[in-house]
N, C-alpha and C positions, 0 to 999 in steps of 0.2 A: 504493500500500500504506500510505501515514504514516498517510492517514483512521481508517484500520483498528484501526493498531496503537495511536492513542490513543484508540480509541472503547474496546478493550480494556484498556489501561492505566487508562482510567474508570473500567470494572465493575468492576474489579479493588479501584483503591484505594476505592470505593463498598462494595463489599462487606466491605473489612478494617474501616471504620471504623465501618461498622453492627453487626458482631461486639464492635467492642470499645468503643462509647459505653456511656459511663452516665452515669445524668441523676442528679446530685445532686439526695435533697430535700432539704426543710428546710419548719418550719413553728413560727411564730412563736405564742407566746403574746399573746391577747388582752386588751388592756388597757380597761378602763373607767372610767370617773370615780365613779361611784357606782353601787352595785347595792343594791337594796332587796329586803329581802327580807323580807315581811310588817312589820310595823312596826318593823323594824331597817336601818337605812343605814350603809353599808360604802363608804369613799372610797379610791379609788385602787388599784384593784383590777386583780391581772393573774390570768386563768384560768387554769389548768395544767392542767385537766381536767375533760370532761364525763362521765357515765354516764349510761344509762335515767333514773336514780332522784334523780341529786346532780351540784351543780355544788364544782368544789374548787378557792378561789383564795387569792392573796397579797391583804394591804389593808396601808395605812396603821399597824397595829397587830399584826398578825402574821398567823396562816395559818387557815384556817377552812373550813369545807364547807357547803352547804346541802340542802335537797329543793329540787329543780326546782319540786316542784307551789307550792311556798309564794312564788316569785315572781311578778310582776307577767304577766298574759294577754302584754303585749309581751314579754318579757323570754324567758320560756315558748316562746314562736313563735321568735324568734330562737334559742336554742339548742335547738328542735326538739323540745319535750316532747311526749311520746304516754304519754297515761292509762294506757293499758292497755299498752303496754308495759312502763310503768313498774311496773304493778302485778305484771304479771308476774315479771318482775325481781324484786322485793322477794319474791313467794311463794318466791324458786326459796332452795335451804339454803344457809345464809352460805357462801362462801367470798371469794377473789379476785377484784373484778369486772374484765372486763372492760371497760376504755378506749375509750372512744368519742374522736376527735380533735376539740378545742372547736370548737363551730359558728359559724358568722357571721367577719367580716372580721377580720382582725388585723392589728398593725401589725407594718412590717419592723423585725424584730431588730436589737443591734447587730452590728456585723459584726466575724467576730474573724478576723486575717491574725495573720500574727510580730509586728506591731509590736505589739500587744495585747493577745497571749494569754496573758504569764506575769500583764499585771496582771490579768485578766477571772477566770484559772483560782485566783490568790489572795482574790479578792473569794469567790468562788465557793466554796471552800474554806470561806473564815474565816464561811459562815452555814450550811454542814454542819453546822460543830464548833460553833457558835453553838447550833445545832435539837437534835444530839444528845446535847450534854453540859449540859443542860440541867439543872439541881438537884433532887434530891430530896428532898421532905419527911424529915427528919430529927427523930424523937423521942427523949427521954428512959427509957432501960431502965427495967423493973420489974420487981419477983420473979414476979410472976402471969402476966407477959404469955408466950407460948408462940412463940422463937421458934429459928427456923432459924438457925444459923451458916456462913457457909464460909469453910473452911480450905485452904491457906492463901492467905490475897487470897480476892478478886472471881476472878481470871479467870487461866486458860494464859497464858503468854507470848506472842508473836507475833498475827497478824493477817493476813488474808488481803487482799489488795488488788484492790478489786472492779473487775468490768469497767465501766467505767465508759457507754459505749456502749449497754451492752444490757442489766446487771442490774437487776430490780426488788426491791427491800427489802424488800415486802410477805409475800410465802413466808417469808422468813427470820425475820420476829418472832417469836422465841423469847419467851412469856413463863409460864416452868415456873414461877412466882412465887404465880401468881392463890390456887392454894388454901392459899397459905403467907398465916397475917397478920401478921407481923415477920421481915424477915431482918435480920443484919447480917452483920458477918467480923470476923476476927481485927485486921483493921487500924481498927476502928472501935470501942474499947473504950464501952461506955457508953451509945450513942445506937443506936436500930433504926431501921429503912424498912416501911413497907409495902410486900407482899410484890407487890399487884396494882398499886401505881403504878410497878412496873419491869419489865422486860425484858430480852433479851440479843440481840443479832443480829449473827449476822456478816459481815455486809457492811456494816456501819456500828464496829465495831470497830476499822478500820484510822484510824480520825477518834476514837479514846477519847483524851482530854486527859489524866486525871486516874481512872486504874486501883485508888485504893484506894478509890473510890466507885461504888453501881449507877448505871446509867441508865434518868432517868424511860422513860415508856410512851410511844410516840409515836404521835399520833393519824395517823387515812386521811391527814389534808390534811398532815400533819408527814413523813411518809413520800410522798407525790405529790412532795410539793414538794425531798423531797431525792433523787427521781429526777430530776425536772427540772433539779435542778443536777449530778447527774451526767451529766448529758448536754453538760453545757458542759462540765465540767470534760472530758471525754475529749474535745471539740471543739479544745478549746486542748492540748491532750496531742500529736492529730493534729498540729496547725498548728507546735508545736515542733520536730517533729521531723526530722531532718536528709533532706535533699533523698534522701541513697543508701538513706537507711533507710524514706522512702516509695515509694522505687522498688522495694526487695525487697518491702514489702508489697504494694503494688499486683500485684507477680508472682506471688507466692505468692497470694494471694485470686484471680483473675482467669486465674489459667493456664492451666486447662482453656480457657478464651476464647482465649486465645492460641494454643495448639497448635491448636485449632478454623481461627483465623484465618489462622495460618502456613500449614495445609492447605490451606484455599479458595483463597488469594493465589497458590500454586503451581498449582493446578489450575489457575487461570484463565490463567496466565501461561504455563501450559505450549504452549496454543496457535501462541503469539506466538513463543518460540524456537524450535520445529519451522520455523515459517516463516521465520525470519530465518538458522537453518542452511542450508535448501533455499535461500534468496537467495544465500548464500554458496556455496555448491557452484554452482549455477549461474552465476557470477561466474567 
């Protein structure tokens, strides 16, 4: 009978452990040395994202987008450009595009464990607040100029704290500004903003330094690129956290798996103690 009963104790723990894997991914930003893009060179370049239409990376100088079509025939084939999709793409009406994950080899990330993650998620942080509090053109008031005030302050109090994991900032650019051409507030006697070099967004709020000032407009690639650091940053948030409170997460997310599994693991095992009563009674 032992053959038996471990061939079954097999399927058994075989089956709990196919119910409850999960394959961590992960996918690393592609780095370049230089990207050419018609007659402009960009050195040290890491890509954060492709589309049909546009490639959106970091360089040497700060953050920037291009058209696929305007790079190099090699360049084009490696990140997989298709004309006519692209064109299509481009005909369909503006909104949110959808993300295409960058094409071609990339290199392995750094890797963030505990010992790491407060400096990785501080790094991370301090070029948020870098990207979103950014200056704005500030002018000189005049009697003629026609503009917008608000009272009192820029903004409500508080802040929502975004999901780091999973929000994208793009939806949320509030920019109620565009048909205004000077705002200023009460906290800013004497000097205006132009009204379309600002925005508001609340998911990037919870990163405002400096509350009795707007904040500039932030471009596709300014916004890609501070989802991509939200994404470390909830990386290292994970990696903090204390062992019993990854354990309730992991139960909570994953339960329905577990009762799934605690089910099967009985059924299968139910076999096995029928027989090994009847051994007993038999005895």
């Amino acid at each position: 009978m032992k053959p038996f009963f471990e061939t079954l104790l097999h399927h058994a723990s075989f089956a709990l452990l196919s119910l409850l894997c999960i394959t961590p991914k992960c996918q690393a930003d592609e780095k370049l040395a230089v990207l050419r893009v018609g007659s402009d060179v960009y050195s040290n370049v890491t890509v954060t994202a492709v589309t049909a239409t546009d490639i959106y990376f970091t360089y040497n100088k700060g953050v920037f987008n291009a058209k696929l079509k305007n790079l190099d025939a090699t360049m084009q084939n490696h990140f997989h450009y298709d004309a006519a999709a692209s064109a299509l793409a481009a005909a369909k009406p503006a909104g949110v595009p959808a993300l295409a994950p960058a094409a071609g080899p990339s290199t392995t990330p750094t890797v963030i464990d505990r010992s790491n993650a407060q400096t990785v998620m501080d790094e991370s942080v301090s070029k948020v607040k870098a990207i979103i509090n950014q200056p704005v053109r500030q002018l000189p008031r005049t009697p003629e100029m026609q503009v917008s005030v608000y009272s009192p302050g820029w903004y409500h109090p508080g802040a929502i704290k975004p999901e780091f994991k999973t929000v994208d900032i793009r939806p949320t650019q509030s920019c109620l500004n565009d048909n205004n051409p000077y705002i200023t507030s009460d906290l800013n006697p004497g000097v205006v903003f132009a009204g379309p070099e600002t925005e508001f967004n609340s998911m990037t709020k919870y990163f405002y330094t400096d509350r009795a000032l707007p904040k500039k407009k932030l471009t596709e690639a300014e916004m890609l690129e501070i989802n991509r650091l939200y994404r470390i940053i909830g990386d290292c948030e994970e990696k903090l956290k204390a062992p019993t409170v990854l354990a309730m997460d992991f139960i909570t997310q994953y339960k329905n798996k577990l009762v799934i599994a605690a089910i099967a693991l009985g059924l299968l095992l139910l076999p096995l103690r029928m027989l090994m009563s009847r051994r007993a009674c038999a005895e």
